[in-house]
N, C-alpha and C positions, 0 to 999 in steps of 0.2 A: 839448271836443267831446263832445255828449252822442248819443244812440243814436235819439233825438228829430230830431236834426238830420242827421244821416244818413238817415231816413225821409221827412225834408222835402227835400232832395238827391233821394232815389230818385223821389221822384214827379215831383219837377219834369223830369225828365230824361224819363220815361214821360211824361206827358203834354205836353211843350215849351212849356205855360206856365204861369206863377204864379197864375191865376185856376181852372183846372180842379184842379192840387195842390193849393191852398187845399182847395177845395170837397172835395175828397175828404179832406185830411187832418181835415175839421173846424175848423178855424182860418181867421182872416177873412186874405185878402192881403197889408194890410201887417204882423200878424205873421209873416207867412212871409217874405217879402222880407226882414224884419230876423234874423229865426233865419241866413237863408243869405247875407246880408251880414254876422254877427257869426261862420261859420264859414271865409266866406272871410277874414277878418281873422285868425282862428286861424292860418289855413293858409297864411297872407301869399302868396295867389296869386289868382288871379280862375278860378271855376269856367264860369264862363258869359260868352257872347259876348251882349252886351246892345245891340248896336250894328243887328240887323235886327230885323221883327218877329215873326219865330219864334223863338226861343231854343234856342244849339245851345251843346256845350260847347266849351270851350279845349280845349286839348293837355292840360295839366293835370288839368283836369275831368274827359277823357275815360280816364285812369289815377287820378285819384280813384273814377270811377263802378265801375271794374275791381276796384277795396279795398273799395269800399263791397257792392258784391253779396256778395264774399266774407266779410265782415264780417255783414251782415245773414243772410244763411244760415244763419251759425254762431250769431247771437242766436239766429233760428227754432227751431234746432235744441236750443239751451239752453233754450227755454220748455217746447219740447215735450217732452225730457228731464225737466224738473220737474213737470208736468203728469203724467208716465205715474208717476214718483216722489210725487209728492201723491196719488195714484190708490189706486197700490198699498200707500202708508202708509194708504190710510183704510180697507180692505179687509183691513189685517191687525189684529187683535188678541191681545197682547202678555199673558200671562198668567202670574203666578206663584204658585207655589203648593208646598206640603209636598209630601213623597213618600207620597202615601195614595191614590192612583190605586185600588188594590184593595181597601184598608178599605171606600171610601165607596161604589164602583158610579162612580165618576168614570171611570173610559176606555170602559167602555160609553155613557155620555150624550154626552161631548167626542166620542166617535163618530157616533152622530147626530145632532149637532149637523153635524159638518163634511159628513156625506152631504145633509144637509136646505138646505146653506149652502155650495155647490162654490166660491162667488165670493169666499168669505171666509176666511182666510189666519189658521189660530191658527199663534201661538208662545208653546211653551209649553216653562217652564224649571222642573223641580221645585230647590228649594232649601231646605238644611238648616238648619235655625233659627241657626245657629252663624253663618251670611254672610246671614242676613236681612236687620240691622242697618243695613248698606250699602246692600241695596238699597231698601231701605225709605227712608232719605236722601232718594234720588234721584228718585224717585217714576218710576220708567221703566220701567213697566208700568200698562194701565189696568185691570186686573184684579188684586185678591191673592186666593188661599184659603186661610187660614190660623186655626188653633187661637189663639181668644184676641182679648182686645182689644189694639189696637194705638196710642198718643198718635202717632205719626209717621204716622197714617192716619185723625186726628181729620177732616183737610177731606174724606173720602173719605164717602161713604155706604155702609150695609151691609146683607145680611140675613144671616138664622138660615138657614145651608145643613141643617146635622146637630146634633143634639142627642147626645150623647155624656156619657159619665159614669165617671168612676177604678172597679175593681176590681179585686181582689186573685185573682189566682191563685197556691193553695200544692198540696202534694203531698196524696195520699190519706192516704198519711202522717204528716201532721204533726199537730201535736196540736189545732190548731183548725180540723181536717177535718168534724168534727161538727156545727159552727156552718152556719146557715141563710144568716147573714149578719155582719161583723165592724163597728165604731168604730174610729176613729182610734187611740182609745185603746189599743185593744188591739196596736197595733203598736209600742208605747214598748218593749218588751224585746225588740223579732222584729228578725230580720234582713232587709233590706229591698235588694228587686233592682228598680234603679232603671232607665227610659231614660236616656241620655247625658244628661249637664250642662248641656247649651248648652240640654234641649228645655224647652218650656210646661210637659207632663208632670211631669219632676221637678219644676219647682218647684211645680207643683200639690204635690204628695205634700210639702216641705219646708215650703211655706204653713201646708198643714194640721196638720203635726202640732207646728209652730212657736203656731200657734193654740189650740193641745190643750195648750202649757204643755211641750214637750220636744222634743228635737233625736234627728232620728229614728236609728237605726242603720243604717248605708248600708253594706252589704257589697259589693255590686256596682254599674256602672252600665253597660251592656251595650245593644246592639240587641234589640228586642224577641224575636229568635228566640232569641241569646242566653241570656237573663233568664230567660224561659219554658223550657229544656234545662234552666237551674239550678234551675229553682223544681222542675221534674221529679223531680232528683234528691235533692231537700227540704234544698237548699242555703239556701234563706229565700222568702218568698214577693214572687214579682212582681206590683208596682202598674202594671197599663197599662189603656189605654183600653177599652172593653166593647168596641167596633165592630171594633177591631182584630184582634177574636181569632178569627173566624170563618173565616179561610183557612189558620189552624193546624191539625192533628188533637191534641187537648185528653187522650187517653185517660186520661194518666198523674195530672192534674190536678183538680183542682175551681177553680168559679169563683165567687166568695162577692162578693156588693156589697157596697156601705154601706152606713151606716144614715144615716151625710151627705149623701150625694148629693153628690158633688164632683164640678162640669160641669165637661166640656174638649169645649164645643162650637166647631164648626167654623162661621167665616163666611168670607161672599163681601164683597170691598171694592171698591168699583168708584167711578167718576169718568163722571160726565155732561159737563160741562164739556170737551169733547174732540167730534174731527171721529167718533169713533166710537159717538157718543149714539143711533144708530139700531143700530145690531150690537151693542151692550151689552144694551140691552134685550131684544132676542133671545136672545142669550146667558146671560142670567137666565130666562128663559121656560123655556129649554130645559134649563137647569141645577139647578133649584132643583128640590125635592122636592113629590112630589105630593100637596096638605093633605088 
């Protein structure tokens, strides 16, 4: 019993004969006459009285038609259930991204983005480089914004959101307080206040100084407020991002670049390929930096 033949039942019943159900269900007569001759064979009962020239139902039939209304309701009701669910999937977009919301001017934009776009439904999960990994797998998000290139986000497309670049902040104190600016190199004897293990950051800073021919001296590896307290104290100097530091108050500190230039710029990853290819688009319009 398919949900097809129940539909061809219901009309036959509405209109009391196989010529007006045909025509309305689309289908020529004697397909339909054999769909509801191959459901009565199902149902090993006779749905219809075929013996006048109006067509009424059996006893049978007329408690078949009783299940069947009931039945067909409860499809309608599942379509249109999936309908308002297909709706509301394509109207949300699913967003992951690092916790830098205040480095970047990120919750000011995702704000007028959602004011300029009431109909459009962000969700949005910040996530620690540490359970990226996973979700990156799964690709169940069509948006990432994330420090770095990513192999698990090759089929993705991207752009340059922020340009960003490593610097050292040490104490007024310390002894290359003087300097304009520091090299790699010059960190092979310093003590070194790192971000947590799991992030891009550090491995930037181990990259580099792996590349300069020496393993660096990691004294700490700390949250950026952290790191920055100890560098204060002229515990060793913290390597973090330029952008990052501007919601800090810096008094106790100096902040010395490279002469590398070592990027940890920020990109947006996104998927066209999705019921979401028009609200993506936008979402970049509104997101990306003004050239």
């Amino acid at each position: 019993m398919t949900i097809e033949q129940l539909q061809y039942f219901y009309a036959v019943t509405i209109h009391q004969t196989f010529s007006q159900a045909a025509a309305e269900m689309n289908i020529t007569q004697s397909a339909l006459s054999k769909q509801i001759a191959k459901l009565e064979q199902e149902l090993g009962v006779f749905l219809f009285n075929r013996s006048h020239r109006q067509i009424t139902l059996t006893n049978a039939g007329k408690q078949f038609l009783k299940d069947t209304e009931i039945l067909l309701a409860d499809y309608q009701k599942m379509i249109e259930n999936q309908y308002t669910l297909k709706t509301n999937h394509k109207n949300t977009l699913k967003i992951a991204m690092l916790p830098i919301f205040s480095q970047y001017d990120l919750a000011h934009k995702l704000n007028d983005f959602s004011k300029k776009h009431p109909s459009i439904h962000l969700v949005i999960d910040e996530i620690e480089e540490r359970d990226l990994q996973y979700k990156l797998d799964y690709h169940d998000y069509d948006i990432y914004i994330l420090r770095g290139n990513y192999h698990a986000l090759d089929s993705f497309q991207n752009i340059l959101l922020y340009e960003d670049e490593l610097v050292a902040v040490i104490s007024k104190q310390h002894p290359l307080s003087h300097l304009k600016q520091l090299s790699i190199q010059q960190l092979k004897t310093e003590k070194l206040l790192l971000p947590p293990k799991y992030t891009n950051i550090s491995d930037l800073v181990i990259e580099a100084c792996h590349q300069n021919h020496f393993n660096p001296y990691i004294h700490r590896h700390g949250r950026i407020e952290t790191i920055l307290s100890a560098a204060s104290e002229n515990e060793g100097i913290a390597l973090v991002m330029k952008k990052s530091l501007h919601i800090f108050h810096l008094n106790q500190v100096l902040v010395l670049p490279f002469q590398e230039h070592i990027k940890g710029n920020i990109f947006m990853y996104y998927s066209l390929d999705s019921l979401h290819k028009d609200i993506i688009q936008e979402f970049i319009q509104a997101i990306r930096p003004v050239q």
